[in-house]
N, C-alpha and C positions, 0 to 999 in steps of 0.2 A: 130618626137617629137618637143615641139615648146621650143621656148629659156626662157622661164619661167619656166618650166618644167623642162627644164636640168638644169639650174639653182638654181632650189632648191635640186635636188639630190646632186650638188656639194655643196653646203651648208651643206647638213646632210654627207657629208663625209670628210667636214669639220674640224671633231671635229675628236679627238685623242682616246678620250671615245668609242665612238661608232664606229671606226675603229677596241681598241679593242673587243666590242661587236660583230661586224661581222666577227671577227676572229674566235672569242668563237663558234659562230655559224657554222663555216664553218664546223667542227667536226660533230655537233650532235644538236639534239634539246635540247634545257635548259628554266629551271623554273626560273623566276625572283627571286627562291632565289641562283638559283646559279649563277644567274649573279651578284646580291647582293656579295656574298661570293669572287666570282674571282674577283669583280673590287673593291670589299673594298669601297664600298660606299653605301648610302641609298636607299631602297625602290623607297620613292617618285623619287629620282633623277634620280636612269633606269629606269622608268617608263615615265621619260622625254625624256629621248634618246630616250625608245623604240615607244614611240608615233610621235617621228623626222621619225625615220627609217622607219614605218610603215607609216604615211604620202604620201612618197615618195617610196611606194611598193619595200621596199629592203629588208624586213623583211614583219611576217607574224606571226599570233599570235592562238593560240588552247587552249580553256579551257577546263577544265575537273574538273569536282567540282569546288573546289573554287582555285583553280592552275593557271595559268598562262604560259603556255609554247610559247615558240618561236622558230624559224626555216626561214630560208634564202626566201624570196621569189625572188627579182630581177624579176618580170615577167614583168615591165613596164622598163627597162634598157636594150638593147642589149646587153652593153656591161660590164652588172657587172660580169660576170666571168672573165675577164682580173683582176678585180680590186679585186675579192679573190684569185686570184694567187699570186696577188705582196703583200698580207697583209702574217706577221709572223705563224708560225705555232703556235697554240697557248700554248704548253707545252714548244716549245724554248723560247716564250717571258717571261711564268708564271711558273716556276717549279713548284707550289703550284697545278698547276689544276687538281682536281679529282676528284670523282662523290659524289656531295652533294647529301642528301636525305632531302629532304624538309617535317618536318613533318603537 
């Protein structure tokens, strides 16, 4: 991997947001509006993260209709399972976390 490239993944893991976003993930796949719901914040603005994260293949994206779902990719990182080991579990960080249903 050249130093550009590792360089922008440590960028996109960077941020505090999207740390917890790959937490949320590490559980289960989720719909941008549960990521909406668990991170208490806007549409457009996961939509920001989640195009960081996906950039830099740490994340991985599935539609179905007009839905949005996400899911862990890490296939361009050797070493992102070290880095979802050391993130929080995500019901110790958010007691609130449950299954939204997006309608």
């Amino acid at each position: 991997m050249d130093i550009d490239k590792l360089a922008e993944i440590y960028k996109a893991l960077g941020d505090k947001t999207r740390l917890r976003i790959l937490s949320l993930l590490k559980a289960e796949e989720r719909c941008v509006c549960e990521l909406v719901e668990f991170l208490g914040i806007s549409q457009p603005t996961v939509s920001q993260h989640m195009r960081r994260l996906k950039s830099v293949h740490l994340v991985k994206e599935r539609r179905q209709g007009r839905w949005v779902y996400y899911s862990l990719d890490g296939s361009a990182w050797p070493f992102f399972h070290f880095i979802l080991e050391s993130l929080p579990d995500p019901e110790q960080e958010n007691k609130t976390v449950r299954k939204v249903v997006c309608d």
